[in-house]
MARMAR-825674 format. One line per field, with one value per residue (C-alpha): residue in one letter; x, y, z. Coordinates in pm, 1 decimal. Layout:
residues N
aa <- [a|...];
xx <- [X|...];
yy <- [Y|...];
zz <- [Z|...];
***
This chain:
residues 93
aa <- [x|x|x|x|x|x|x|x|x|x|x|x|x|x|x|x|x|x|x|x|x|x|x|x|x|x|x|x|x|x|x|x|x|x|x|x|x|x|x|x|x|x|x|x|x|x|x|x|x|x|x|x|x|x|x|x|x|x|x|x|x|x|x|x|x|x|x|x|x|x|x|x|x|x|x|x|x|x|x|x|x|x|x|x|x|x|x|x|x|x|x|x|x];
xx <- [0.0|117.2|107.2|189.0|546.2|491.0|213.9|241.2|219.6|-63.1|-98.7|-46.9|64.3|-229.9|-370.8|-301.7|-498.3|-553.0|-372.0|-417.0|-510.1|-519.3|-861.0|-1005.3|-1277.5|-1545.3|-1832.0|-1953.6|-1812.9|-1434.9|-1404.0|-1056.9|-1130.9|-1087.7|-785.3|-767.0|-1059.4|-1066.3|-784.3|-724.1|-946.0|-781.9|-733.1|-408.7|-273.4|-479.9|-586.6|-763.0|-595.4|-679.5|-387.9|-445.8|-247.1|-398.3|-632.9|-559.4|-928.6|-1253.0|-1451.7|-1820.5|-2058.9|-2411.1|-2438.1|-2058.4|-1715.4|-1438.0|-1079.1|-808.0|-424.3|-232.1|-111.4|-429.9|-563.2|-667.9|-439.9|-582.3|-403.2|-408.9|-367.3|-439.4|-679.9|-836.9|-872.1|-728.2|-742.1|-573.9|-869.8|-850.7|-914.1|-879.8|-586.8|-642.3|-690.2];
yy <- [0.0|358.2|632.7|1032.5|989.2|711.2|876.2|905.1|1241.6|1363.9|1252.1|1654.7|1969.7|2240.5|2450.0|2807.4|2897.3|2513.1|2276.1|1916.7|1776.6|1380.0|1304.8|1006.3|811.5|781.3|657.7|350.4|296.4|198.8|-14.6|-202.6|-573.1|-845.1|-1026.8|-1324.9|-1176.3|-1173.3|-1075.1|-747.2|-702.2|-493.8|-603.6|-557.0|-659.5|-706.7|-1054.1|-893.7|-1092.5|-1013.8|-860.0|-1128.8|-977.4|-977.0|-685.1|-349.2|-198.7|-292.7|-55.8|-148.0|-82.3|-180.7|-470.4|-612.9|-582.3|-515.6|-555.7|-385.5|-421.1|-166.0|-47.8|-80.3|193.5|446.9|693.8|611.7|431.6|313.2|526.0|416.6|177.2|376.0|427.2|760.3|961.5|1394.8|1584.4|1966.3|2255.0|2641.0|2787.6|2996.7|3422.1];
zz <- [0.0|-97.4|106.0|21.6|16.8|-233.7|-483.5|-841.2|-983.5|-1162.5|-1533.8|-1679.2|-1574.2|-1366.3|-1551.5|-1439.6|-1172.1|-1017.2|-869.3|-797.9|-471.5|-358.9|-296.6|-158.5|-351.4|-130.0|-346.3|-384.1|-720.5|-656.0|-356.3|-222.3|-271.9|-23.6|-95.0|-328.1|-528.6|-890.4|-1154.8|-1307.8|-1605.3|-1808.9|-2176.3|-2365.6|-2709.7|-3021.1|-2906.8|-2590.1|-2339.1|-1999.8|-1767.7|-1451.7|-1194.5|-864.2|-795.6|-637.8|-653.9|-775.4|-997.3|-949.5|-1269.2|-1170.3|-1042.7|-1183.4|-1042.7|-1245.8|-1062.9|-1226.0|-1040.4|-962.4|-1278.6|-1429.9|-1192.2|-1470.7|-1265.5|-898.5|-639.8|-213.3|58.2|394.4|292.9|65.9|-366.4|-387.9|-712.1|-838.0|-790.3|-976.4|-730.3|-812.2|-605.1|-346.7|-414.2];
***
């Protein structure tokens, strides 16, 4: 598990005027899976062959899970027990 010493950076540079803040995500849509569930989902190659590593986070669409590992994160990550993702804020006047 990561923590803030540990996070990656954010995917582009702010804007001018904002800034990027870690944020937790605390809906009900990403979730940190108990362990030994699933395999990362995440396709690669032209054949669409399924990652398999074990699973970081679980992304819940509806009713179905989809793990994804740690790499697979679309840019999120753990903190503290937590799915963490950059969240865009205006700076401060």
């Amino acid at each position: 598990m990561r923590d803030a010493a540990t996070r990656p950076e954010p995917g582009r540079a702010a804007p001018a005027g904002f800034h990027f803040e870690a944020a937790a995500e605390d809906n009900l849509e990403w979730r940190v899976p108990p362990i030994g569930a699933g395999r990362c989902r995440y396709t690669v190659g032209p054949g669409h062959r399924v990652c398999g590593k074990p699973p970081m986070a679980t992304l819940m669409r509806g009713r179905f899970p989809y793990d994804y590992c740690g790499e697979h994160l679309y840019g999120r990550w753990l903190e503290d027990g937590r799915v963490m993702h950059w969240r865009l804020v205006p700076d401060a006047d």
